[in-house]
Rosetta silent file (secondary structure, phi, psi, omega in degrees, C-alpha in Angstrom):
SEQUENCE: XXXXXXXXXXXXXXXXXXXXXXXXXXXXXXXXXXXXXXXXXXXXXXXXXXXXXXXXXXXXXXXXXXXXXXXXXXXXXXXXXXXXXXXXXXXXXXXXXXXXXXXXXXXXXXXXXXXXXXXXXXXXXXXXXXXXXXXXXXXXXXXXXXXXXXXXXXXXXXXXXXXXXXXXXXXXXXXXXXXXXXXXX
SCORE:     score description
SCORE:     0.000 S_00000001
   1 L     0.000  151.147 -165.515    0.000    0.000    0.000 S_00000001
   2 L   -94.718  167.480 -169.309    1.138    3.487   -0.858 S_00000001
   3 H   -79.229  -22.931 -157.985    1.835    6.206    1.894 S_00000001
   4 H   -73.638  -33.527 -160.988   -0.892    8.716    0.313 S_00000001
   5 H   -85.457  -29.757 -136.419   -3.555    5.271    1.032 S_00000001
   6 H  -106.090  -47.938 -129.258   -2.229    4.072    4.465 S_00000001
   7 H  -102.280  -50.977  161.415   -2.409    7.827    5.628 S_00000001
   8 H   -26.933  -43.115 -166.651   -6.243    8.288    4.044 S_00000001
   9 H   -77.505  -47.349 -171.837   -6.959    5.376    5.968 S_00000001
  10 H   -72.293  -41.896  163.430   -5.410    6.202    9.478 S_00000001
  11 H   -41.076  -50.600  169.161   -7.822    9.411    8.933 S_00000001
  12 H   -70.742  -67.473  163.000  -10.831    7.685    8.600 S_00000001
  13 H   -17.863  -50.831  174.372  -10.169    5.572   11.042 S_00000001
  14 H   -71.080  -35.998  167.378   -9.382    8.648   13.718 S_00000001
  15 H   -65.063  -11.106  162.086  -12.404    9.952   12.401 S_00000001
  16 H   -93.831  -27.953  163.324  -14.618    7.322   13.011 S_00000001
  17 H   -30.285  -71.399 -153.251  -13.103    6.782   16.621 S_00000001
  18 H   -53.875  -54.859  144.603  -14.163   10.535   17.067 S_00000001
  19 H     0.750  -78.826  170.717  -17.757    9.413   16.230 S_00000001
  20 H   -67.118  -32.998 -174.316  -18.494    6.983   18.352 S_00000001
  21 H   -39.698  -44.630 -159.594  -16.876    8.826   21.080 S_00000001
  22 H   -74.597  -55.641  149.258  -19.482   11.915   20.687 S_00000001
  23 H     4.245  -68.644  178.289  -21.958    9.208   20.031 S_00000001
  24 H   -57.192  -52.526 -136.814  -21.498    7.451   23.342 S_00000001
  25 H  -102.221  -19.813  156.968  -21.135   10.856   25.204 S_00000001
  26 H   -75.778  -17.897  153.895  -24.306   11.811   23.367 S_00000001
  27 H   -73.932  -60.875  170.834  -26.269    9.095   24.978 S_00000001
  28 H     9.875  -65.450 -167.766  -25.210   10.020   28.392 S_00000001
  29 L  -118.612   64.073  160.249  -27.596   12.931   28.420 S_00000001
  30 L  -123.645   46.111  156.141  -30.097   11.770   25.999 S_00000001
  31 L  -107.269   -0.280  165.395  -33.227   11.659   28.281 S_00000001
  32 L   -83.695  -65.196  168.062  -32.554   15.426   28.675 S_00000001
  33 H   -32.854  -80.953  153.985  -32.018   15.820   24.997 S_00000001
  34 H    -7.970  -66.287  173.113  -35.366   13.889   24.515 S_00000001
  35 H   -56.463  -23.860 -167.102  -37.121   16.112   27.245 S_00000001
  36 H   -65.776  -68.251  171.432  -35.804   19.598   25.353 S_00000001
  37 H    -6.775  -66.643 -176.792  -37.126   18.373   22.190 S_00000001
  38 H   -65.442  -48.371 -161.211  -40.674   17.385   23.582 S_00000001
  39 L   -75.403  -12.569 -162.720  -40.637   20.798   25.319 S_00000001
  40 L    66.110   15.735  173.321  -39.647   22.265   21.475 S_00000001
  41 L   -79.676  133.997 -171.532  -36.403   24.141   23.223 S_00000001
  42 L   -82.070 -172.466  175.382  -33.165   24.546   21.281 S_00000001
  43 L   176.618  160.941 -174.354  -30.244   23.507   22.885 S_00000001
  44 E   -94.967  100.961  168.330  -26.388   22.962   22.827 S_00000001
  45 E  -106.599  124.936 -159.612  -24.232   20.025   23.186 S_00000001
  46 E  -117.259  118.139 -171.179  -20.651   20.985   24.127 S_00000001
  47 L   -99.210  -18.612  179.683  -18.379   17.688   24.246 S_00000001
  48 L  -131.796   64.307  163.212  -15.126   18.690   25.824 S_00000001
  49 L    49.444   60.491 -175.304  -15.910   20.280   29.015 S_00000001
  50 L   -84.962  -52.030 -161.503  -15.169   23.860   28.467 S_00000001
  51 L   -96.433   25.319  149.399  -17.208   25.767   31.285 S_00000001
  52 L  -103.035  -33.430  172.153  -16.102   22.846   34.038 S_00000001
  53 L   -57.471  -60.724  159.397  -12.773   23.837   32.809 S_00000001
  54 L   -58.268    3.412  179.446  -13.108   27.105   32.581 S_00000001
  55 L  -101.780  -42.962  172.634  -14.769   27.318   36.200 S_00000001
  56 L   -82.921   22.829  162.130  -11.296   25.490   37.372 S_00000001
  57 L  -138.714   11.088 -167.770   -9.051   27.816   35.834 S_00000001
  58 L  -114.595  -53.033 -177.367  -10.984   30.672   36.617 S_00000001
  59 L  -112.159  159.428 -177.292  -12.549   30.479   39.442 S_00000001
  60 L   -79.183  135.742  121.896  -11.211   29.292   43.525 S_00000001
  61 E   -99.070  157.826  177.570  -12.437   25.810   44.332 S_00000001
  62 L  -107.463 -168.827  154.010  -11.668   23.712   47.340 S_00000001
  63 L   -64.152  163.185 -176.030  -12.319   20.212   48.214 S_00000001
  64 L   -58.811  155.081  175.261  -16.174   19.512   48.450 S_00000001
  65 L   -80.572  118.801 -172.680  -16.684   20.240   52.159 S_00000001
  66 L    95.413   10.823  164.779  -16.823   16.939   53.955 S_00000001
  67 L   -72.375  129.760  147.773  -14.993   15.123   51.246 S_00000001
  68 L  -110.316    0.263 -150.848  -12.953   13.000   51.956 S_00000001
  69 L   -99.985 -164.592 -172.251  -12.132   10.942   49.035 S_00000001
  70 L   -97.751  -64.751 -177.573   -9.158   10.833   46.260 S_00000001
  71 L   -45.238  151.814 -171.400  -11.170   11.667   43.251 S_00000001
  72 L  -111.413   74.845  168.927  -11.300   15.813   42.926 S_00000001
  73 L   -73.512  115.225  179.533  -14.842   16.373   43.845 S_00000001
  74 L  -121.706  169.198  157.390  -14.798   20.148   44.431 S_00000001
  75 L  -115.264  158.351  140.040  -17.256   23.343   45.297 S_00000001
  76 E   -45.034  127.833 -179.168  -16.649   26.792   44.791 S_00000001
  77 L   -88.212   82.535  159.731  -14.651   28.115   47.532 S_00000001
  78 L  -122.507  175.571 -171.091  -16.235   31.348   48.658 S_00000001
  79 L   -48.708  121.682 -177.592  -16.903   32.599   52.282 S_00000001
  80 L   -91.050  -45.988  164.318  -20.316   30.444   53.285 S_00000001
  81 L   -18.928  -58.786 -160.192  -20.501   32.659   56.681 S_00000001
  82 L  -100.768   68.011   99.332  -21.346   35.949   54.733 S_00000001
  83 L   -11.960  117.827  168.629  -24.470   34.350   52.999 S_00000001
  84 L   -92.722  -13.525 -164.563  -26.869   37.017   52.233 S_00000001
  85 E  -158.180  112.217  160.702  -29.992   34.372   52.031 S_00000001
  86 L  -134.118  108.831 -174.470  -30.662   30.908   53.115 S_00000001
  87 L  -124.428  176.850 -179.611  -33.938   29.204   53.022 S_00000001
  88 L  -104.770  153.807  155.050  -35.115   25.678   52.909 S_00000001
  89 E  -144.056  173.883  175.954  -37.663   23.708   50.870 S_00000001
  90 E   -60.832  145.790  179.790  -38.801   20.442   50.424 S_00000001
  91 L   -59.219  -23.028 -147.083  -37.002   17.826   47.796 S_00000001
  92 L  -104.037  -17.370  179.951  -40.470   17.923   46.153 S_00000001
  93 L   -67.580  -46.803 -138.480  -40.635   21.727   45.909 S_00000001
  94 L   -61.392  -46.508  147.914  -37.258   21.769   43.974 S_00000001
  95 L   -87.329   67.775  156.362  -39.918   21.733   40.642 S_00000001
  96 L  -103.016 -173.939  162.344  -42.327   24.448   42.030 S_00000001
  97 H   -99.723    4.165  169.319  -42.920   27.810   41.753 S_00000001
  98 H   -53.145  -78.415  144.535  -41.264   28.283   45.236 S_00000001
  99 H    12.814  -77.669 -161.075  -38.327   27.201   43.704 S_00000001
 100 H   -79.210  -41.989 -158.437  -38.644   29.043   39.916 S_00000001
 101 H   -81.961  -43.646  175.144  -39.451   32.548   42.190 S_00000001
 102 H   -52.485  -37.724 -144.715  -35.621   32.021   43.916 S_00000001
 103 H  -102.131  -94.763 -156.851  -34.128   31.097   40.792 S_00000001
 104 H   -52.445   -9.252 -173.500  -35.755   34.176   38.419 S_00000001
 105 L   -66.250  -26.008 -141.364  -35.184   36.357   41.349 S_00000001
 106 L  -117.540  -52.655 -154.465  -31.255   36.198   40.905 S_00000001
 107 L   -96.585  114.714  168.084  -30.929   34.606   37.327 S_00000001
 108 L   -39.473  133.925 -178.303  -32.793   36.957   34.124 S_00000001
 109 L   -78.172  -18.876  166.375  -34.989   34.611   32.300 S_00000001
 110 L   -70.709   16.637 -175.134  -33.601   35.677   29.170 S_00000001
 111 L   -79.950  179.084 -159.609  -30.082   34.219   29.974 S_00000001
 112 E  -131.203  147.933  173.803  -28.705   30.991   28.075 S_00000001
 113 E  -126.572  146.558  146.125  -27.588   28.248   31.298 S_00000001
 114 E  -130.192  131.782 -149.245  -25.088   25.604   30.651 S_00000001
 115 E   -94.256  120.197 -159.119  -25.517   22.747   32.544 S_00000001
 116 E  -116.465  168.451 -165.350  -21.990   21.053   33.435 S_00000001
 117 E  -159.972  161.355  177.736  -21.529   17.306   35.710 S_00000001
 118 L  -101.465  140.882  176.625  -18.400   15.965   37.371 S_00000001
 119 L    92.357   22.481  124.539  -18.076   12.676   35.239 S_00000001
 120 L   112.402   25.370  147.326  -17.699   12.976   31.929 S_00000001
 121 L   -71.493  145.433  167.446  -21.399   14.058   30.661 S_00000001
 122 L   -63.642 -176.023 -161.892  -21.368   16.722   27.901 S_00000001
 123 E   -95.259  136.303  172.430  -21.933   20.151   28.961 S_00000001
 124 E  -109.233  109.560  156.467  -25.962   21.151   27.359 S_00000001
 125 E   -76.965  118.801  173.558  -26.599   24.937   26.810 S_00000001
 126 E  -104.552 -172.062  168.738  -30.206   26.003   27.661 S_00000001
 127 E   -95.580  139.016  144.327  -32.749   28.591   28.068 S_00000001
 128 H    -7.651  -64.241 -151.374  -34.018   29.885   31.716 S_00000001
 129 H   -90.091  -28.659 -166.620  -37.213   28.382   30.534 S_00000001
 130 H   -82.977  -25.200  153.501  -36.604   25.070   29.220 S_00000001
 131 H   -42.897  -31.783 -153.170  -34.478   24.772   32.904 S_00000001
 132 H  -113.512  -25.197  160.108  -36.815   25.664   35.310 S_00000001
 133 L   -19.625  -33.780  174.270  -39.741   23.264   33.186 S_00000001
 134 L  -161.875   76.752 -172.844  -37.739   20.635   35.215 S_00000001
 135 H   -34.157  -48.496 -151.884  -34.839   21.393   37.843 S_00000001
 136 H   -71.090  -17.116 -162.437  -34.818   18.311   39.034 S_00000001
 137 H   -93.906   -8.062 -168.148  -34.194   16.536   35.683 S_00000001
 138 L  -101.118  -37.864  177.619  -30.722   19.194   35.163 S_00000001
 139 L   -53.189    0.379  177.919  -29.851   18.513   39.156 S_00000001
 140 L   -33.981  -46.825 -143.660  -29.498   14.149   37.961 S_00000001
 141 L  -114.242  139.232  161.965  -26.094   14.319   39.147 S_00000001
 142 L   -28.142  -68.710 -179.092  -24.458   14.526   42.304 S_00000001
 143 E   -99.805  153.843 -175.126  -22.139   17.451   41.928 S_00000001
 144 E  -144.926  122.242  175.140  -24.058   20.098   39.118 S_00000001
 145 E  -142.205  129.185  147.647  -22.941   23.340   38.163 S_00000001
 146 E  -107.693  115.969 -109.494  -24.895   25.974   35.858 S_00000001
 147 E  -113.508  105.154  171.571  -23.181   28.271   34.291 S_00000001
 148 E   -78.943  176.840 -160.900  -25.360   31.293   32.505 S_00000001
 149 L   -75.478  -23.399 -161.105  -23.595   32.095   28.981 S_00000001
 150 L   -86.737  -44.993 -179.497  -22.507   35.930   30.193 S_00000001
 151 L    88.387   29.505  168.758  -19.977   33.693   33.082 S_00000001
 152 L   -65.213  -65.315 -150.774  -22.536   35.832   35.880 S_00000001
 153 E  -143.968  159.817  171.747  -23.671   33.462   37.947 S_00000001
 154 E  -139.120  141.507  165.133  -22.857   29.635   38.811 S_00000001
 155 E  -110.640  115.891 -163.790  -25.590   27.515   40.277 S_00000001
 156 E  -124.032  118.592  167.592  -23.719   24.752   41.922 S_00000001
 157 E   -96.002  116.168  160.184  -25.930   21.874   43.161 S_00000001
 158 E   -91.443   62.315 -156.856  -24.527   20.074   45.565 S_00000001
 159 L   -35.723  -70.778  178.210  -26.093   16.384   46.559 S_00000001
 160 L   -68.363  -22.655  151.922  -24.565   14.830   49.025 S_00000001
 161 L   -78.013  -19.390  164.136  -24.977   18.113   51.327 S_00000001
 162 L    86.162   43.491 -173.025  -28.495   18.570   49.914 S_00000001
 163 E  -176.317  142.103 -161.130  -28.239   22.382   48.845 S_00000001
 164 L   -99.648  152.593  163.532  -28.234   24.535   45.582 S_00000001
 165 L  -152.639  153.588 -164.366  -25.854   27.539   46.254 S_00000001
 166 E  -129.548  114.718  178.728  -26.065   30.461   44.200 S_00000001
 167 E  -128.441  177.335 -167.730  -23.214   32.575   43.608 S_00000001
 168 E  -115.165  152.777  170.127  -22.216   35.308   41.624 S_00000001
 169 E  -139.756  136.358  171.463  -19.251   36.328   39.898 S_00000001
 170 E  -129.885  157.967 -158.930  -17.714   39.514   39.255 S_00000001
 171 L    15.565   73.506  165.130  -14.302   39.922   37.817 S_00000001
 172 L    66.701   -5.321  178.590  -13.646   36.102   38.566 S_00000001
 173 E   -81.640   77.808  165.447  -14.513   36.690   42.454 S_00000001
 174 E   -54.895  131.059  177.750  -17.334   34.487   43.658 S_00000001
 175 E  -144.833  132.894 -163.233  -19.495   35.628   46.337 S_00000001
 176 E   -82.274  127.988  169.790  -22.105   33.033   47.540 S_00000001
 177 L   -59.911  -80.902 -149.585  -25.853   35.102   47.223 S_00000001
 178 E  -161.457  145.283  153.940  -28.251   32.709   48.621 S_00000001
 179 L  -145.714  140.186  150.694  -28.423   29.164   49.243 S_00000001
 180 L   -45.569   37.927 -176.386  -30.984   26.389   49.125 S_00000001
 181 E   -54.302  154.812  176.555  -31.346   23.488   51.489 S_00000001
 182 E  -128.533  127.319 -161.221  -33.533   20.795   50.455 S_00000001
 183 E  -116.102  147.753 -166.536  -35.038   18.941   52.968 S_00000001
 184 L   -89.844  122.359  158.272  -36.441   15.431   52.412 S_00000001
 185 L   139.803    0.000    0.000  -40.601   15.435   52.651 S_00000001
């Protein structure tokens, strides 16, 4: 075989690799995908982590608080003491309008959110509205962080602590807003 054919070849090959990959990584989140659709909402699939990257090269995180493990499960590190707002609601609330009135107080509904996971789901960019249609369904994952498109605000769901936290960012400086416990009942 000639060098021009062997090299055609190695090409297709990396290109069909590259395929299945997005492929795979496109099932991941495709009962979300599935829900946008049905809702008629456009949406974004972002495949190599950009805004969880960009939040770790950007922004401080620490370990998660009460982590103990190897893997580098993180939070945003801002002060939690100077809270300006913390209230609770029920896990069942989490789709309400209790809920959607916290969330639009802080986040404009015209903003674009992209919704980022620890674990190798892509990243989805959404609307305000096709988000708050189902919180609970962008919140799947233990650690969650949503990003609006402006790089404003972070919404960082946290699981194993039970609690949404909502901070803001100006010039790369997070300062935690308001957070959300969610109480089981």
């Amino acid at each position: 075989m000639d060098k021009e054919k062997i090299e055609k070849l190695k090409t297709r090959r990396q290109l069909l690799k590259e395929e299945i990959r997005l492929k795979k990584l496109r099932e991941r989140v495709s009962t979300k995908i599935t829900h946008l659709e049905q809702l008629g909402q456009s949406y974004s699939v972002y495949y190599d982590f950009e805004n969880l990257n960009w939040i770790n090269s950007n922004v401080r995180v620490r370990k998660r608080n009460g982590y103990n493990g190897i893997h580098g499960d993180f939070q945003i590190d801002v002060d939690d003491s100077k809270t300006m707002d913390t209230i609770k609601i029920s896990d069942n609330e989490v789709n309400s309008d209790k809920f959607l009135e916290h969330f639009s107080s802080l986040i404009p509904d015209h903003s674009f959110l992209i919704v980022c996971h620890q674990g190798g789901d892509p990243e989805l960019e959404i609307s305000v509205k096709a988000f708050l249609s189902n919180p609970t369904k962008f919140f799947s994952n233990p650690e969650t962080w949503i990003i609006t498109a402006d790089k404003n605000w972070i919404v960082e769901y946290i699981w194993d602590q039970s609690v949404i936290r909502f901070i803001q960012l100006k010039n790369s400086k997070p300062t935690l807003i308001k957070i959300i416990i969610i109480e089981e009942g």
